[in-house]
Backbone as a printed PyTorch tensor [residue, N CA C, xyz], in Angstrom:
tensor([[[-239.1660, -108.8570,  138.9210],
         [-238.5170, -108.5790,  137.6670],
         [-237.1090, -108.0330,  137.8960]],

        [[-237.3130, -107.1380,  139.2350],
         [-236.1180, -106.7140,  139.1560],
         [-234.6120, -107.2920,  140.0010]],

        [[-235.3070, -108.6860,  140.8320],
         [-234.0150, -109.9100,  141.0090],
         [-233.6790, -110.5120,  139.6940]],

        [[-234.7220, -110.9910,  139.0630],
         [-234.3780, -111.9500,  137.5020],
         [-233.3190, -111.1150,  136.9420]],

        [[-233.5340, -109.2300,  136.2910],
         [-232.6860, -108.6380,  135.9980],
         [-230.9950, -108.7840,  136.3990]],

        [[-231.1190, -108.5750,  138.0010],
         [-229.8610, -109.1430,  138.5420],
         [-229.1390, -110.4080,  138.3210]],

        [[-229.9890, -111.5290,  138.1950],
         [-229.5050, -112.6960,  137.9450],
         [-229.0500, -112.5890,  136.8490]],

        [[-229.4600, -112.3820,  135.4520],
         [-229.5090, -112.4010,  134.8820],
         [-227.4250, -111.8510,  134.0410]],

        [[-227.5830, -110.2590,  135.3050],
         [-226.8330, -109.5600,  134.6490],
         [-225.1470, -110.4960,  135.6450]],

        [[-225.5860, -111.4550,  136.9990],
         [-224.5270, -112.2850,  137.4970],
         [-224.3040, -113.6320,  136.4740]],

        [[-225.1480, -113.9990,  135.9580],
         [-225.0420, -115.0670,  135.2940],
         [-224.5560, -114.3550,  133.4880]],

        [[-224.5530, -113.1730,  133.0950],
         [-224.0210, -112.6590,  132.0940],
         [-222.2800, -112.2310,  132.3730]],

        [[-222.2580, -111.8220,  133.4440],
         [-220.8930, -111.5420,  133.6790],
         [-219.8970, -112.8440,  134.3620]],

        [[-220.8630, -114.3310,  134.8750],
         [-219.8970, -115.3050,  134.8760],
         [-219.8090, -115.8330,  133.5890]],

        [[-220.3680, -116.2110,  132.8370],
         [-220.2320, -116.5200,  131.2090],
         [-219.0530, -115.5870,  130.6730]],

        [[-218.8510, -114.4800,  131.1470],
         [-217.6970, -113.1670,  130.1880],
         [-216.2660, -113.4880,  131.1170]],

        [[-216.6780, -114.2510,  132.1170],
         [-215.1780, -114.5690,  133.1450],
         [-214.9630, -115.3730,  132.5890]],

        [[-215.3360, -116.5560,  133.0450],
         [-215.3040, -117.7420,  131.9370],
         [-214.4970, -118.0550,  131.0500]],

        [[-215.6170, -117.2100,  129.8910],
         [-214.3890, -116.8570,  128.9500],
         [-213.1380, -116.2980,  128.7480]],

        [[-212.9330, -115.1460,  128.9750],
         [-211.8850, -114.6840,  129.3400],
         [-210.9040, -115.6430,  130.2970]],

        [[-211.3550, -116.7900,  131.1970],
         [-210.2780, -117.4060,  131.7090],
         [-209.7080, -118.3990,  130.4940]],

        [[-210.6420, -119.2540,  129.7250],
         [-210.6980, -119.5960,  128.2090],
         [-209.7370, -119.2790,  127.6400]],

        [[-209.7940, -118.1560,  126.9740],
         [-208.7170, -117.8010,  125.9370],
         [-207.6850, -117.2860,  127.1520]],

        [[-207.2140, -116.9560,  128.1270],
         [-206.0020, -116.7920,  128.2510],
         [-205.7150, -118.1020,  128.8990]],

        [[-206.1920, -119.3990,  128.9330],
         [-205.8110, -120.3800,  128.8040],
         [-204.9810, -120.6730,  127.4590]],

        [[-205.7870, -120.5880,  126.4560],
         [-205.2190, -121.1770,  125.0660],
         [-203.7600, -120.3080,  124.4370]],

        [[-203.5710, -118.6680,  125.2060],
         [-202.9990, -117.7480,  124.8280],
         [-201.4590, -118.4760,  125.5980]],

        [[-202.1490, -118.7950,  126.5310],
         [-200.6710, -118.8250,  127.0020],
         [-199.9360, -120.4870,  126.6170]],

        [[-200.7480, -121.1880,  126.5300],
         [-200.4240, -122.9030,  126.0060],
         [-199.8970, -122.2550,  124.4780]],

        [[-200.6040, -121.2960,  124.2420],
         [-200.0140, -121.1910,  122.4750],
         [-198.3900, -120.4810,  123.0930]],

        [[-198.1400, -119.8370,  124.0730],
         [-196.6770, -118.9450,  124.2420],
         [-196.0460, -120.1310,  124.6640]],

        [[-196.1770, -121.1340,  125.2620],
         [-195.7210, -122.0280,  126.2650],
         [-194.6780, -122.8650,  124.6930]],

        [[-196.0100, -123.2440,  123.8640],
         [-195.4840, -124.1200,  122.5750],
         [-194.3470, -123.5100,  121.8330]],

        [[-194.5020, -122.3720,  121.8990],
         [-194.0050, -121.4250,  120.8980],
         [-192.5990, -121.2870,  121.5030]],

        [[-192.2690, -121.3330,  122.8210],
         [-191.2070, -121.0740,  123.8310],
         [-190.4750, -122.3360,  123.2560]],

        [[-191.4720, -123.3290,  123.6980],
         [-190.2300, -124.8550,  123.7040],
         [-190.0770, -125.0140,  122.1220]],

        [[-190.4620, -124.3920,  121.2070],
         [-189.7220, -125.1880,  119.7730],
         [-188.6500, -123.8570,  119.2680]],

        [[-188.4300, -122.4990,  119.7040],
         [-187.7560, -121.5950,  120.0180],
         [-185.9880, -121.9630,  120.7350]],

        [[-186.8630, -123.2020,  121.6410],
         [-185.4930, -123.7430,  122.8810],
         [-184.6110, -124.5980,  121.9650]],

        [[-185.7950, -125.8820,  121.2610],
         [-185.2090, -126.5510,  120.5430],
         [-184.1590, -126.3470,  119.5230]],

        [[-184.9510, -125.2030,  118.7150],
         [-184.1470, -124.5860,  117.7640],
         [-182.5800, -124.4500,  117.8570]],

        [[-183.0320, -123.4800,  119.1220],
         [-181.5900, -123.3650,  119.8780],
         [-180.2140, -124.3780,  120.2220]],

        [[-181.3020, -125.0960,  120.5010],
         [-180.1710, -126.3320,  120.8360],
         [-179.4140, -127.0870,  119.9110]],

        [[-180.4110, -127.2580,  118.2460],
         [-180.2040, -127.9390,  117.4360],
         [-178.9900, -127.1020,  116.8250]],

        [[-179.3160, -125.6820,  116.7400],
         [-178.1710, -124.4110,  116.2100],
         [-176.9290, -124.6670,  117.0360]],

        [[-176.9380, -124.7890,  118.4900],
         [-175.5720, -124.9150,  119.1170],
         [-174.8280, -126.1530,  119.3800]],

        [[-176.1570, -127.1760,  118.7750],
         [-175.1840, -128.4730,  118.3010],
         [-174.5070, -128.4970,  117.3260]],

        [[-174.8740, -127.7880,  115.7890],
         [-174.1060, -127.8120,  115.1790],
         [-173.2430, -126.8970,  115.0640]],

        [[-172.6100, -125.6750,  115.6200],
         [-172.3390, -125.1120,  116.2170],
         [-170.6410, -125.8600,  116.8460]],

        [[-170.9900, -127.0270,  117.6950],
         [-169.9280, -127.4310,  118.2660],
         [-169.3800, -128.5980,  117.7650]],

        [[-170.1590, -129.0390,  116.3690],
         [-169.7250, -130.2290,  115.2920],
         [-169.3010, -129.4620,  114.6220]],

        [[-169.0350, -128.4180,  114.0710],
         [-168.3410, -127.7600,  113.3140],
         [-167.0210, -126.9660,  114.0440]],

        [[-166.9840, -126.8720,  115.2910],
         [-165.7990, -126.3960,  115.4700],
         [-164.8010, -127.4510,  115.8470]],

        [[-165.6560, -128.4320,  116.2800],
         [-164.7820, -129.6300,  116.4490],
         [-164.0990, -130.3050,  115.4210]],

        [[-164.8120, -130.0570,  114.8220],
         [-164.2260, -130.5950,  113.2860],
         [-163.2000, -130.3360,  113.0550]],

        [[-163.2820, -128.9690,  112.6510],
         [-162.1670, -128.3450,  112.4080],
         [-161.2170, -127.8150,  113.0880]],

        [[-161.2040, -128.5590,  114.3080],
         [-160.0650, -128.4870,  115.0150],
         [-159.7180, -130.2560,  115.3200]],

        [[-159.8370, -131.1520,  114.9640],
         [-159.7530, -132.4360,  115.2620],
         [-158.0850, -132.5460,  114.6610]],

        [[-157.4720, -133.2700,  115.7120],
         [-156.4940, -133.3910,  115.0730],
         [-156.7490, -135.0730,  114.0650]],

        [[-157.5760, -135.2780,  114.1140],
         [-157.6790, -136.4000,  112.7010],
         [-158.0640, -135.8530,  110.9760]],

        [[-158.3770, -134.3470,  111.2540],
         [-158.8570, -134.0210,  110.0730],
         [-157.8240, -132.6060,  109.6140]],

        [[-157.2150, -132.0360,  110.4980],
         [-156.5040, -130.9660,  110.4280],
         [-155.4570, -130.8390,  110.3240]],

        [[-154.6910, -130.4350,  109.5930],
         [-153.1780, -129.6620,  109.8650],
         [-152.6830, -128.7870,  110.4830]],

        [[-153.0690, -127.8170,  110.6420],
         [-153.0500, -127.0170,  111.7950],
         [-154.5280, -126.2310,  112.0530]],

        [[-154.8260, -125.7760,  113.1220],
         [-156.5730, -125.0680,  113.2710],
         [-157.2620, -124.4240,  112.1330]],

        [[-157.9630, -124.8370,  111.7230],
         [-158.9400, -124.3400,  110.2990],
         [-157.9530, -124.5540,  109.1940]],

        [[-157.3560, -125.5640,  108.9160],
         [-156.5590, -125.8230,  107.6040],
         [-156.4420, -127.3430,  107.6720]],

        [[-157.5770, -127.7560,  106.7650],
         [-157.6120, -129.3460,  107.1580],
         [-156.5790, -129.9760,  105.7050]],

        [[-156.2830, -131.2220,  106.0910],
         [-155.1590, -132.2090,  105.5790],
         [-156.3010, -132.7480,  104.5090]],

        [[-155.7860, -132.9710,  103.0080],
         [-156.7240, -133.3190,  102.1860],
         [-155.7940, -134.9130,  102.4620]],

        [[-154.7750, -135.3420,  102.4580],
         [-154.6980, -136.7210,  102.9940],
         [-155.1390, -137.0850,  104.2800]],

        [[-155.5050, -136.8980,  105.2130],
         [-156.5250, -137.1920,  106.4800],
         [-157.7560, -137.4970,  105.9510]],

        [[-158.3180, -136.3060,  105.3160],
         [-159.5390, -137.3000,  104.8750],
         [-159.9880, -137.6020,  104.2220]],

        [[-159.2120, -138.2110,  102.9240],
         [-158.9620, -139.1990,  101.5750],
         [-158.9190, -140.4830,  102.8840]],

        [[-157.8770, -140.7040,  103.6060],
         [-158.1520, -141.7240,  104.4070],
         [-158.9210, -142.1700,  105.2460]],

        [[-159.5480, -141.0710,  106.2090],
         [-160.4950, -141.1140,  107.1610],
         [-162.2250, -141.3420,  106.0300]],

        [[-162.1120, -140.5660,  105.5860],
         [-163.6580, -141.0030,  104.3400],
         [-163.4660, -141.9350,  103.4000]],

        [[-162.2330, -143.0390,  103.4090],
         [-162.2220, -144.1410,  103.0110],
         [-162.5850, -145.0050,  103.9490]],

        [[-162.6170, -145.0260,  104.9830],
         [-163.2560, -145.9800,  105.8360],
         [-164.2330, -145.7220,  105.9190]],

        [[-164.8010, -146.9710,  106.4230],
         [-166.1600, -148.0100,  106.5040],
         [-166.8990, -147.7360,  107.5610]],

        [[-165.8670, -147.6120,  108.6180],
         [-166.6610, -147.3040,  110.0540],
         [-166.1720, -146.1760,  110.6850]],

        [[-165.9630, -145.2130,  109.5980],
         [-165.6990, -143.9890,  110.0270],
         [-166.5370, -143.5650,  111.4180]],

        [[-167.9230, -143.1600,  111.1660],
         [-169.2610, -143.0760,  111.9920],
         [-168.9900, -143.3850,  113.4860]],

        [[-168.9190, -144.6220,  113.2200],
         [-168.3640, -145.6700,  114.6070],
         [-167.4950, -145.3580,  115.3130]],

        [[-166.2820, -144.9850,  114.7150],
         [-165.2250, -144.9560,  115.2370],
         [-165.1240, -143.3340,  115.8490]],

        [[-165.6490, -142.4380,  115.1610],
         [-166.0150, -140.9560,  115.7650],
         [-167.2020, -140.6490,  116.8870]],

        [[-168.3800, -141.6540,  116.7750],
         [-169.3580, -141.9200,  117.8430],
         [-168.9730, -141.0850,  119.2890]],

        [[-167.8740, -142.0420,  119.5430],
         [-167.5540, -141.3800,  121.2120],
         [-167.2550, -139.6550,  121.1080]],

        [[-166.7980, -139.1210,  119.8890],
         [-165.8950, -137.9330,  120.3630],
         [-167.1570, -136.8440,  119.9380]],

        [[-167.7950, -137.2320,  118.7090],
         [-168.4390, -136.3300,  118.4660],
         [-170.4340, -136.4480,  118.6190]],

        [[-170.3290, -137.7170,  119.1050],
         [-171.9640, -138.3530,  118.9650],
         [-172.4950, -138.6890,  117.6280]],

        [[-173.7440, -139.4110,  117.8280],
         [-174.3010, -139.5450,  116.7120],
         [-175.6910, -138.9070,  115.9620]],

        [[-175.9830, -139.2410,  114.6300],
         [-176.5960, -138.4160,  114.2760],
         [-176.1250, -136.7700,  113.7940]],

        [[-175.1510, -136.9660,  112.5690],
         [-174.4670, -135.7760,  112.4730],
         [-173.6980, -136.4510,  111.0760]],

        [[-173.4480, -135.3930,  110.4740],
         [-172.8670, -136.0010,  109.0400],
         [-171.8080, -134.2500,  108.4020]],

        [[-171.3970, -134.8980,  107.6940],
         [-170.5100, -133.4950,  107.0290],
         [-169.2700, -133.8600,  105.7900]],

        [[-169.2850, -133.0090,  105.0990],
         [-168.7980, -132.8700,  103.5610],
         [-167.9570, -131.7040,  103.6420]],

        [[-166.9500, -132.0320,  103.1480],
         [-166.2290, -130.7160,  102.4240],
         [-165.9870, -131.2000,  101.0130]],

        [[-166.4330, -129.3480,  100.4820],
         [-165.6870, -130.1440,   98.8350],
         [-164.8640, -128.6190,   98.8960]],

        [[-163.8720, -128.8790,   97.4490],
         [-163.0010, -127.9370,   97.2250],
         [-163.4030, -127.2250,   96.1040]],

        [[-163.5810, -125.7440,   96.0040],
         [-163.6760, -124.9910,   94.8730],
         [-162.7530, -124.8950,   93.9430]],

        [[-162.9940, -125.7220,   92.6060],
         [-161.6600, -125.4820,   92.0350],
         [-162.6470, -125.2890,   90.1470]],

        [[-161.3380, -125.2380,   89.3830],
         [-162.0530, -125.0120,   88.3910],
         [-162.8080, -125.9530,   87.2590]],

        [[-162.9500, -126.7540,   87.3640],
         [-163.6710, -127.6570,   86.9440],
         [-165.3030, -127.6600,   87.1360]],

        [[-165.6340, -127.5180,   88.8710],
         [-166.8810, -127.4650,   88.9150],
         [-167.5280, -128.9160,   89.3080]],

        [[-166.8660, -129.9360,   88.5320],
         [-167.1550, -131.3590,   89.2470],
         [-166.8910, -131.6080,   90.2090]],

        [[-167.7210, -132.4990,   90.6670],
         [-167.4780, -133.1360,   92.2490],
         [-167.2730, -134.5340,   91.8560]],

        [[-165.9160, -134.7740,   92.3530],
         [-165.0870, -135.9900,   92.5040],
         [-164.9530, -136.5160,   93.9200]],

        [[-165.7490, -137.6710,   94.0760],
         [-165.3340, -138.2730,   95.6210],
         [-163.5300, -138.8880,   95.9310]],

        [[-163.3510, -138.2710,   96.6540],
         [-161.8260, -139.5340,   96.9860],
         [-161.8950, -140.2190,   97.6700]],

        [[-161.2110, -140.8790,   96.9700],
         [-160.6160, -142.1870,   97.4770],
         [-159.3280, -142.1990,   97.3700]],

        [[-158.7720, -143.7050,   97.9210],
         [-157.1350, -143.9280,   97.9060],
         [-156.8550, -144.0020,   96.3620]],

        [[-157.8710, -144.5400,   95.8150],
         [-157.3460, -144.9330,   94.4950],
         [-157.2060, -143.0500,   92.9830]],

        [[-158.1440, -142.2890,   94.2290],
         [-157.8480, -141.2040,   93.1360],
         [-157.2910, -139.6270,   93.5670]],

        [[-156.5720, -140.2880,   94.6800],
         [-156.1230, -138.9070,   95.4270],
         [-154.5860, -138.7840,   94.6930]],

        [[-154.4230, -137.4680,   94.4230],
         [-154.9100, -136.5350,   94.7500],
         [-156.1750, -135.7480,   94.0320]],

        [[-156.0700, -136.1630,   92.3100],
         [-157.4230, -135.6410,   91.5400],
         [-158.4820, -135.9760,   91.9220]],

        [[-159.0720, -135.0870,   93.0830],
         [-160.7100, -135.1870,   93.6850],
         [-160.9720, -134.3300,   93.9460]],

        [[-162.1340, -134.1160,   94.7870],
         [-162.5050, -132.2660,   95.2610],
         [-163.3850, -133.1690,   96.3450]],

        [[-163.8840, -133.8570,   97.0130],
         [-164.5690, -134.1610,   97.7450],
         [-164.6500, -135.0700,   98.9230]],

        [[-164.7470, -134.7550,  100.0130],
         [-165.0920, -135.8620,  100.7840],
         [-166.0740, -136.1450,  101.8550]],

        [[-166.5240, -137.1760,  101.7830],
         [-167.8760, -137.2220,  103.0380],
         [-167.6060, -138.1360,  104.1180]],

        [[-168.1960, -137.6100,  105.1290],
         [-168.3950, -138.4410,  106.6420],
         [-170.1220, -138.7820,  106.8980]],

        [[-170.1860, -139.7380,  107.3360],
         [-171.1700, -140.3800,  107.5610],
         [-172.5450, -139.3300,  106.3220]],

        [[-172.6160, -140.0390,  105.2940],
         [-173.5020, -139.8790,  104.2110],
         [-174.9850, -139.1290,  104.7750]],

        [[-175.0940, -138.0850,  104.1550],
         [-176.3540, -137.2070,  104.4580],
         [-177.5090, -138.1040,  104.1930]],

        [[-178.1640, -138.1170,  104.9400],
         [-179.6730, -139.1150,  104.9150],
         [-180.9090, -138.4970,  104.2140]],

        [[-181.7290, -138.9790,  103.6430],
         [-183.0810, -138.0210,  103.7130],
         [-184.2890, -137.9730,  104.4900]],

        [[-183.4400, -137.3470,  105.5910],
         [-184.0820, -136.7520,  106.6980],
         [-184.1860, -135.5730,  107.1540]],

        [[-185.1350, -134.9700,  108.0850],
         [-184.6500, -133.4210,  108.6110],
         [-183.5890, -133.1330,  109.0300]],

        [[-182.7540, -132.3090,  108.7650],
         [-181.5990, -131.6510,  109.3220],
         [-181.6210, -130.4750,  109.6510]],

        [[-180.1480, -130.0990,  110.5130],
         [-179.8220, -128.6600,  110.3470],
         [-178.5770, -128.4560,  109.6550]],

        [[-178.2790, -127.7110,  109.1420],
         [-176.3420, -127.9120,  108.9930],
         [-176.2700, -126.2520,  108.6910]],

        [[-175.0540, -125.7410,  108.3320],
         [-174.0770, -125.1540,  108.6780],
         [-172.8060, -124.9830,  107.8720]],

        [[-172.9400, -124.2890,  106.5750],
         [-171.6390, -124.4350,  105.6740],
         [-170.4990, -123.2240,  106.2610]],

        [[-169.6380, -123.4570,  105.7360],
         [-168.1400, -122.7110,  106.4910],
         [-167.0890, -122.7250,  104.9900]],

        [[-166.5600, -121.4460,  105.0940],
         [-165.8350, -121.4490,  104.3120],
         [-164.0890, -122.0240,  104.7440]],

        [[-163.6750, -123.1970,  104.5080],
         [-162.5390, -123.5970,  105.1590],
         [-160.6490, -123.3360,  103.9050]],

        [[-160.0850, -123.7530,  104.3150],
         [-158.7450, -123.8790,  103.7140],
         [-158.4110, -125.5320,  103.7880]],

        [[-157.4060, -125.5950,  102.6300],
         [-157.3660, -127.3480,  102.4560],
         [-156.3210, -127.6970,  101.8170]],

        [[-155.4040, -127.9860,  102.6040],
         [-153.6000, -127.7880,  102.4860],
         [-154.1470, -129.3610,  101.5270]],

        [[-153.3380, -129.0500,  100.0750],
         [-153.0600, -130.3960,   99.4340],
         [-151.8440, -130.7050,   99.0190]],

        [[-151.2820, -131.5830,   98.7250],
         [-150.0300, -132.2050,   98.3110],
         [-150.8580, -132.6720,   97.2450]],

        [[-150.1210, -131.6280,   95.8650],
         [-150.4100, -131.8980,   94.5820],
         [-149.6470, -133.2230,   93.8590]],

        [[-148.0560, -132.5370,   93.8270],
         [-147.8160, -133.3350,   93.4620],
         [-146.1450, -133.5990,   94.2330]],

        [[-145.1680, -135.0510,   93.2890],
         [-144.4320, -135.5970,   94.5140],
         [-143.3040, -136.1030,   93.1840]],

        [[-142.1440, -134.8600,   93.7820],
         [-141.1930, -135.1570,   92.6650],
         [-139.5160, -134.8980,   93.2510]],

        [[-139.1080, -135.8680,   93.2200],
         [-138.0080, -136.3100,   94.3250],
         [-138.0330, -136.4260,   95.6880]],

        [[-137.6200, -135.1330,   96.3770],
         [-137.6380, -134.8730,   97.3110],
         [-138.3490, -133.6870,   97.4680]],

        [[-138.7770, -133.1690,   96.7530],
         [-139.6840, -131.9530,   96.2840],
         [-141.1280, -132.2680,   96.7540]],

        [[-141.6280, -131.2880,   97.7200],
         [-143.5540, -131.7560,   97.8240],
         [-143.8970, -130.1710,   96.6250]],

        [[-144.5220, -130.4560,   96.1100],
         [-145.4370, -129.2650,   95.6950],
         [-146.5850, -129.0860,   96.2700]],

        [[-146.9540, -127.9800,   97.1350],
         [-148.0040, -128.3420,   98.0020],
         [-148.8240, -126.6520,   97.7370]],

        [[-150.1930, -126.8430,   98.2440],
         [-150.8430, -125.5920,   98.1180],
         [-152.1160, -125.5080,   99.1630]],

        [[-152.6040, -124.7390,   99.3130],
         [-153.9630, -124.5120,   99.7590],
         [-154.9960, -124.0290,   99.0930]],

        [[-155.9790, -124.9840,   98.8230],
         [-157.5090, -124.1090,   98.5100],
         [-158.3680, -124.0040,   99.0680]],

        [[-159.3110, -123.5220,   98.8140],
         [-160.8660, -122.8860,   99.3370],
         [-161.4180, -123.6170,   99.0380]],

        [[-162.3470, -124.2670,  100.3790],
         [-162.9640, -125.3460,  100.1160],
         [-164.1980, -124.7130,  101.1010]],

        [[-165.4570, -125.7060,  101.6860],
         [-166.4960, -125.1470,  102.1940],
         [-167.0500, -126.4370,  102.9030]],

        [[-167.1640, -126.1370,  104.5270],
         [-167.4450, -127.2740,  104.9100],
         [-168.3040, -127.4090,  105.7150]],

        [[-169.4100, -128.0040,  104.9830],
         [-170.5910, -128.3520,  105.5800],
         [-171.0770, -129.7400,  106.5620]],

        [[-171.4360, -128.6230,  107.6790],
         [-171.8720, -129.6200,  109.1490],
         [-173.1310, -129.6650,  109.2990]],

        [[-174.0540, -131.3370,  109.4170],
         [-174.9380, -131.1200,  109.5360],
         [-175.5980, -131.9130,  111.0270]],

        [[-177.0870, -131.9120,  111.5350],
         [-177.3710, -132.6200,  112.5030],
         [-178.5930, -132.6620,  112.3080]],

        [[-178.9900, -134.4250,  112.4870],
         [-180.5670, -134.9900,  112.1140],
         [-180.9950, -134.1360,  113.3240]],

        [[-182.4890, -133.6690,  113.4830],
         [-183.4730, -133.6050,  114.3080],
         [-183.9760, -135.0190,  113.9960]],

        [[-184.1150, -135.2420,  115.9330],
         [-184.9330, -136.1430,  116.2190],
         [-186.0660, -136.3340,  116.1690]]])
């Protein structure tokens, strides 16, 4: 009776190892998961991150650093293959809008045909897909209006949002 006891109490305490190897199996596969979508995060944050500073320092979209040209991109968001043609500098999978705060409240897309009365412009059209993005409060040198030799020109507050699909 009193080997069975023993067995009993070796075969009770490998069942409690066991287990215990068990759950700190699952404990740590759960930290492991939890680590890599933590990383991801990260990465997706410091991609957009560097689509937004690029942006706004591009000399295709800017006038001088953080004061973008509202004729740059009346022209540049009139094209077709905008996307394409930015591919190499900035990659793909990434999209972004600025509009201008003004008093109206409408959002007017430009174009050639209605610049300067617009408030808006887009690069490669937001999808409905997951994203991340990233709004910014920017400045947005416009040439109102054009009378002799006279520019009347100003800056407003505009807000410019960078975004990036997750894959």
């Amino acid at each position: 009776m009193k080997g069975q006891m023993e067995l009993m109490e070796y075969l009770f305490l490998t069942v409690f190892v066991i287990l215990i190897i068990i759950v700190l199996m699952f404990f740590i596969t759960g930290w492991q998961v939890t680590q890599s979508g933590i990383e991801r995060t990260k990465e997706v944050s410091d991609e957009v991150t560097f689509l937004m500073k690029k942006f706004s320092t591009m000399d295709y979209f800017v006038k001088e650093d953080g004061v973008f040209d509202d004729a740059k991109l009346t022209v540049l968001s009139s094209m077709e293959n905008v996307c394409e043609e930015l591919r190499p500098i900035l990659g793909s999978n990434w999209f972004a809008t600025i509009t201008v705060f003004d008093e109206s409240g409408s959002i007017k897309v430009c174009t050639e045909s209605n610049y300067p009365d617009c408030n808006h412009w887009s690069f490669c059209k937001k999808e409905n897909r997951d994203f991340v993005s990233r709004k910014l409060p920017v400045n947005i040198y416009r040439n109102t209006n054009r009378i002799g030799d006279s520019i009347f020109a100003k800056n407003d507050i505009g807000v410019l949002e960078v975004g990036f699909y997750e894959i």
